[in-house]
N, C-alpha and C positions, 0 to 999 in steps of 0.2 A: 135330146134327152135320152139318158141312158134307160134301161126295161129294170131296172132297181130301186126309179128314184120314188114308186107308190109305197116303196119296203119298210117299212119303221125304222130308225137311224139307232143304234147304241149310242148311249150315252156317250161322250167325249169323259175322256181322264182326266182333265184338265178344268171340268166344271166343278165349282165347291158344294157339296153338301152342306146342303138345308139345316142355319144353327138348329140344335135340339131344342125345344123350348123345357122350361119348367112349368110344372103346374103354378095354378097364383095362388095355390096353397099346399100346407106340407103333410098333409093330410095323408096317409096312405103312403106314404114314402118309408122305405127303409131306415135304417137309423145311420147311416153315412151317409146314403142320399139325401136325409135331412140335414145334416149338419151342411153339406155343401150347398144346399138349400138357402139356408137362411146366412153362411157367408157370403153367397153371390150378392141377396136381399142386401147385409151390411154397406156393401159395396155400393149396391144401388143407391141407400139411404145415404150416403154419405154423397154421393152425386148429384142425388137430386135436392140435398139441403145446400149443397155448396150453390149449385146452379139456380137454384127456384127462391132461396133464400126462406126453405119451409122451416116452421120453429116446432123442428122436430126435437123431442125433451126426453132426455136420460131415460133409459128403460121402455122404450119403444117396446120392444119385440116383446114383452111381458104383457103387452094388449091385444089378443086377437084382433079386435076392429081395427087396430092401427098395424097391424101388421097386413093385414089383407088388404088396406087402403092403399100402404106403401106399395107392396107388391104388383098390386093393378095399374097404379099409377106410372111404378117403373115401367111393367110390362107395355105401357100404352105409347111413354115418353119412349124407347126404344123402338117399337116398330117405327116412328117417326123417324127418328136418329137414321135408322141402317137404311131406310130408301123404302121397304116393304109399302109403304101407306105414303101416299103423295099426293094428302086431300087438304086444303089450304083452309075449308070451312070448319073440317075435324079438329084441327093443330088450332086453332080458334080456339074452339070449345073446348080442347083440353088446357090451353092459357087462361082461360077465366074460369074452369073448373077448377084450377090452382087456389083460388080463393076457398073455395068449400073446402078441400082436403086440411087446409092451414088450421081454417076452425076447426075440424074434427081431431086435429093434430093436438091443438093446446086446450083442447078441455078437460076436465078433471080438477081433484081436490087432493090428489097425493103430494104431497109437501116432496118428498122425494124425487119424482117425475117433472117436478117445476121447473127444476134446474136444466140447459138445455145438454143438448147429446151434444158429449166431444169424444172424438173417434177414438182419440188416445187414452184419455181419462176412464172411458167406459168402457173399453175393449173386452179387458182381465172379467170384469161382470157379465159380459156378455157370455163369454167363453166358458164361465162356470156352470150360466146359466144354462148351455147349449148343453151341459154335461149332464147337470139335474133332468133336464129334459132327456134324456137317454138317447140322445145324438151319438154318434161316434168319430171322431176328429180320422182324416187319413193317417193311415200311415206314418211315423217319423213327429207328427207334428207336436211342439212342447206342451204337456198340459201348462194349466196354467198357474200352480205352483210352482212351478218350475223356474 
């Protein structure tokens, strides 16, 4: 054994840096940071309705409870996903916790909201919305009269 190996090692070049995470809410965020925000969220939403088969319905992001439900939810199904959590009783719990989120998803009396989310159909409303909200789209990106 060499008289350096008690020495603390630098880091290797080669290791990846730790994804950043987002807050599970957009609270406190600048106004681009929230737009990229609740795009990633879209992202999610559209992944986790395809995948979990949740009746997520037009106008989501217009619900704080449903958006902070999605958000959690994604955050939760993703540490799963990347390897971080490799707890088989957790991933359990979070497949029949799928059933609660569903109910929280489709409740309501807005005749509008009924209708379910489709990524394409709803996009343009989204993107207005994100503007009413005082988001700021990157750089380059078309508003959406455009």
């Amino acid at each position: 054994m060499s008289h350096g190996d008690d020495q603390p090692q630098p880091p290797y070049d080669d290791e990846p840096e730790p994804p950043r995470r987002w807050p599970l809410a957009s609270h406190g965020l600048y106004p681009r940071e929230r737009w990229r925000w609740y795009e990633q969220l879209w992202n999610d939403v559209c992944t986790l309705k395809s995948r979990f088969g949740l009746p997520v319905r037009s106008g989501w992001w217009e619900d704080a409870l449903e958006v902070e439900a999605l958000a959690a939810l994604a955050a939760w199904v993703e540490r799963y996903d990347s390897g971080e959590w490799d707890d088989p009783p957790g991933k359990l719990a979070l497949l029949y916790d799928l059933e609660r989120v569903a109910r929280l998803l489709g409740e309501g009396d807005d005749e509008n909201r009924r209708r379910e989310f489709d990524q394409g159909r709803d996009l343009l409303a989204f993107t207005r919305w994100l503007i009413e909200l005082g988001c700021q789209p990157p750089p380059g990106s078309p508003r959406p009269d455009e």
